[in-house]
C-alpha positions in Angstrom: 71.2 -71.4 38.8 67.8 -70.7 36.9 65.5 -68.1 38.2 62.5 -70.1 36.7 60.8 -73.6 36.0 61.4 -71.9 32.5 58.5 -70.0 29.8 54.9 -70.4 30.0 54.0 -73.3 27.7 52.9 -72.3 24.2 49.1 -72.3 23.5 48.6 -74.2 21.0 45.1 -72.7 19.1 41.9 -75.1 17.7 42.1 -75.6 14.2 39.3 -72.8 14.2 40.9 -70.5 15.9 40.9 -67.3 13.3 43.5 -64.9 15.4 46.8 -67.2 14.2 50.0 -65.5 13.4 52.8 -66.7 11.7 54.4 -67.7 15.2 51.2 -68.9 16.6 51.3 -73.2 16.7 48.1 -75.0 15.5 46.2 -78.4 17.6 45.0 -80.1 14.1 43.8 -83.1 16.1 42.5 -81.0 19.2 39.3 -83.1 18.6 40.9 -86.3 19.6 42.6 -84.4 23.0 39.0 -83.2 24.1 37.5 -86.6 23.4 40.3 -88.2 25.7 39.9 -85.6 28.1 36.1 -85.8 28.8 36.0 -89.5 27.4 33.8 -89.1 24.7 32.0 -86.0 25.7 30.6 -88.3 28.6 32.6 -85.7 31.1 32.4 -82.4 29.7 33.3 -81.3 33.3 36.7 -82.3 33.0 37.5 -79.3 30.9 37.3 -75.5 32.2 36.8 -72.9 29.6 38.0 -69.5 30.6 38.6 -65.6 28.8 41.4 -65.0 26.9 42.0 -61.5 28.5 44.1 -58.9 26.9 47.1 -57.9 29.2 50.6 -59.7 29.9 51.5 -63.2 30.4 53.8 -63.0 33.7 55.2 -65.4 36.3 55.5 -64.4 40.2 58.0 -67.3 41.7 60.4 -66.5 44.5 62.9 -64.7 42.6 60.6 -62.3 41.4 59.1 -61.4 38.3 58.6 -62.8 34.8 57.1 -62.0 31.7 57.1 -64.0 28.9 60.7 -64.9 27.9 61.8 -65.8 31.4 65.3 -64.8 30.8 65.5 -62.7 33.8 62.8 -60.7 36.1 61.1 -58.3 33.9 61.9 -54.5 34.0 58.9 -53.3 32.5 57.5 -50.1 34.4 54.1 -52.1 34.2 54.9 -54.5 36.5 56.1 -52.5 39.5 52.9 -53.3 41.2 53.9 -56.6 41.6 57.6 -56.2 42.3 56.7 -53.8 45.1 54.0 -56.8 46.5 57.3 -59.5 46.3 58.8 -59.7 49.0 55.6 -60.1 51.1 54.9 -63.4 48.8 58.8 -64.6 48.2 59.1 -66.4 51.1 55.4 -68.4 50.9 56.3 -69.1 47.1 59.5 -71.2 48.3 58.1 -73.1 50.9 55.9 -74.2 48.6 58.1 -74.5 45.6 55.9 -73.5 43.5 55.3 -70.7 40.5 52.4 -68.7 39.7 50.5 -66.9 36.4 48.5 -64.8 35.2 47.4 -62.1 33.4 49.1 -58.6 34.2 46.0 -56.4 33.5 48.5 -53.2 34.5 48.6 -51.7 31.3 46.1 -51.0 28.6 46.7 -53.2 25.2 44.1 -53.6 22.6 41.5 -54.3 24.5 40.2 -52.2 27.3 37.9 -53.1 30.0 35.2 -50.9 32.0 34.9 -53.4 34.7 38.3 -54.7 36.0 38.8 -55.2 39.7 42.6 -56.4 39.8 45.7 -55.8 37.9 46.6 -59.2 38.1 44.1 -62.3 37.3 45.9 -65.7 37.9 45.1 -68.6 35.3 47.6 -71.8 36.3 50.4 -73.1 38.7 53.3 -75.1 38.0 55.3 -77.3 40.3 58.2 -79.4 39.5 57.3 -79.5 35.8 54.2 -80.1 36.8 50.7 -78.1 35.8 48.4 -78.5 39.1 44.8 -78.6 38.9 42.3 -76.0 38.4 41.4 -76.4 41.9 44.9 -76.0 42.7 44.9 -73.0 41.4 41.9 -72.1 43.0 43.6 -72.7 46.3 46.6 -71.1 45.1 44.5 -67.9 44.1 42.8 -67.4 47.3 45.8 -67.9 49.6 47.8 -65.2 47.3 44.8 -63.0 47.6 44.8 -63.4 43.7 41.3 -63.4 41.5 41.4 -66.0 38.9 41.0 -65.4 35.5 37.2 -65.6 34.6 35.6 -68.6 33.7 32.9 -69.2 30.8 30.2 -71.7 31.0 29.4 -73.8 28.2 25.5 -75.0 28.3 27.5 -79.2 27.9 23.4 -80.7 28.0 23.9 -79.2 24.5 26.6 -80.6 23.4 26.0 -84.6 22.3 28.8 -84.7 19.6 32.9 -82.7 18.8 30.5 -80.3 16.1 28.3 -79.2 18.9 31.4 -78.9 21.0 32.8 -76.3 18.4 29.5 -74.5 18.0 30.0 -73.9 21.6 32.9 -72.1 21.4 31.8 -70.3 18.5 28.5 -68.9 20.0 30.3 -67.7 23.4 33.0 -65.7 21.6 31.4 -63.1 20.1 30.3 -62.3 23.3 31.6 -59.2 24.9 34.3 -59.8 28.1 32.8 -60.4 31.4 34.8 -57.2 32.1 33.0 -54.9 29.4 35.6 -54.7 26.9 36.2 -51.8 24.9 38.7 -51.1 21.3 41.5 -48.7 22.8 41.5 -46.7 19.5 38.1 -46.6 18.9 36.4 -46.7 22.3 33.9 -48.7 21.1 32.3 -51.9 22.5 33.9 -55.2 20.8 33.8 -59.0 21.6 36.2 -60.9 24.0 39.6 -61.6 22.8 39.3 -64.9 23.2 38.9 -68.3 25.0 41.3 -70.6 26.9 40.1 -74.3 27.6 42.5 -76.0 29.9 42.0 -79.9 31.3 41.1 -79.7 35.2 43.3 -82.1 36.5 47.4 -81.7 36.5 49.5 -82.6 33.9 53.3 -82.6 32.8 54.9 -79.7 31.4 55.2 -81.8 28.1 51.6 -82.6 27.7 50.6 -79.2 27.9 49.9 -79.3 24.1 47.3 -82.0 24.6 45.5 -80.5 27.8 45.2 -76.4 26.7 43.5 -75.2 23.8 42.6 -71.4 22.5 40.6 -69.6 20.5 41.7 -66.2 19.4 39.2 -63.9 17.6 41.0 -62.0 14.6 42.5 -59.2 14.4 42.8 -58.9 18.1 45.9 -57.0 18.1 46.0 -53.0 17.4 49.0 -51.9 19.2 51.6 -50.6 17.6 55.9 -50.7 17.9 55.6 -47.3 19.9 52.8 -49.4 22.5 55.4 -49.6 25.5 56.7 -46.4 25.3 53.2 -44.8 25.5 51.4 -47.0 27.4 48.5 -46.2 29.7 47.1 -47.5 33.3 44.0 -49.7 33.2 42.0 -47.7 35.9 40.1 -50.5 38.1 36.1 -50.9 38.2 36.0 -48.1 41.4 38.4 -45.7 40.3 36.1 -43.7 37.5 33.4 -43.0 39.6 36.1 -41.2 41.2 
C-alpha cells in the first residue's frame, strides 16, 4: 500500500526564470498557459502569485510525514515539530482523504528571515489526483490551524499585454521577503528567493505543468554538503525579543 498520493509536482520555471539548474525543467510556452488561464489577460484574477520561501517542501497526510521524495515519512530531525503535532491531525486528514503542503520553515537554509511566525506555511492540497483550489486551501489552512504561504499582489490595471505581465514579475522580485529575509552567511539583507504563480481553481495532477509557474532569483542557494548536519532553528518573529 502507498503511504502517499506520490511527490509534489515538479515546478516547472518561466522561461525567465534566472535560478535554473541542470535538474530544474523549463515552461517555454508559459505565455500561452497564462493567456488560457486569465483568457487573454481579461482575468488576471484567476492566477495567485505567492513567495517562493526558502525552507522544505513537505507533505502531512495521514500516515505522517513527507519530504520531497515521498518514499517513506521523513526522518529528518527538522521535522519533529510536525511528527509530534500528527497524530492530533491523522485522523481529520483521512476523513477527508486528503494531503497537505507546505513549506517547513524549521530549519535555517540560505535564506533567513527576521519575521517568521510559523514553522510550517501551507501552499496547496491534493485530493484524488486532484490540486483543489486556492480557496481550498484556504479552507484547508484555517481548519489545520496552518498560515498559508504569503501572497504577492501584482498591480493587474497595469498589465494590458504577456510583456507587461513579465515586467510584473520582474519588478516584485527584487523585492525583499514579506518575512525580512536575510543571507545566512553574510547576515545581510537580500531579495526574496522567489515567486510561485499557481491557477486558482483545481486541476489534475497532470496539468500541473500548465497551471504552476516559478521564478527563482539566481544564485539562491549557499548551503553547502555539510548543511544537514549543522543545521540551525529558524527562531519565530517573538522569540528574539526574548
Amino acid at each position: 500500500m502507498s503511504l502517499s498520493g506520490g511527490k509534489y509536482n515538479r515546478t516547472y520555471h518561466y522561461s525567465f526564470s534566472p535560478g535554473t539548474t541542470s535538474d530544474d525543467r523549463i515552461n517555454h510556452k508559459w505565455d500561452e498557459d497564462i493567456l488560457r488561464i486569465t483568457d487573454n489577460l481579461q482575468h488576471l484574477d484567476n492566477l495567485i502569485h505567492t513567495e517562493k520561501l526558502d525552507g522544505e517542501n513537505q507533505c502531512i497526510n495521514q500516515y505522517g510525514i513527507f519530504a520531497r521524495s515521498h518514499a517513506a515519512p521523513t526522518r529528518h530531525p527538522w521535522s519533529n515539530f510536525l511528527k509530534e503535532l500528527h497524530p492530533l491531525l491523522k485522523k481529520d486528514l483521512a476523513d477527508f482523504d486528503i494531503e497537505l503542503f507546505g513549506e517547513n520553515m524549521y530549519a535555517k537554509h540560505s535564506i533567513g528571515y527576521s519575521e517568521i511566525e510559523s514553522h510550517f506555511y501551507m501552499f496547496a492540497v491534493r485530493k484524488n489526483g486532484i490540486w483543489l483550489s486556492w480557496s481550498d486551501v484556504k479552507m484547508y489552512a484555517e481548519l489545520f490551524d496552518f498560515p498559508t504561504v504569503p501572497i504577492i499582489k501584482l498591480d493587474n490595471s497595469k498589465i494590458k499585454n504577456i510583456n507587461d505581465y513579465k515586467e510584473s514579475i520582474l519588478n516584485e522580485v527584487i523585492k525583499p521577503s514579506i518575512f525580512d529575509s536575510y543571507d545566512t552567511k553574510t547576515g545581510e539583507k537580500c531579495t526574496m528567493e522567489g515567486i510561485v504563480t499557481r491557477n486558482i481553481n483545481s486541476f489534475k495532477i497532470e496539468d500541473f505543468s500548465k497551471n504552476v509557474f516559478k521564478y527563482v532569483r539566481a544564485k539562491h542557494v549557499n548551503t553547502d554538503i555539510h548543511w544537514s548536519k549543522n543545521w540551525k532553528r529558524a527562531p519565530l518573529k517573538w522569540e528574539k525579543y526574548k
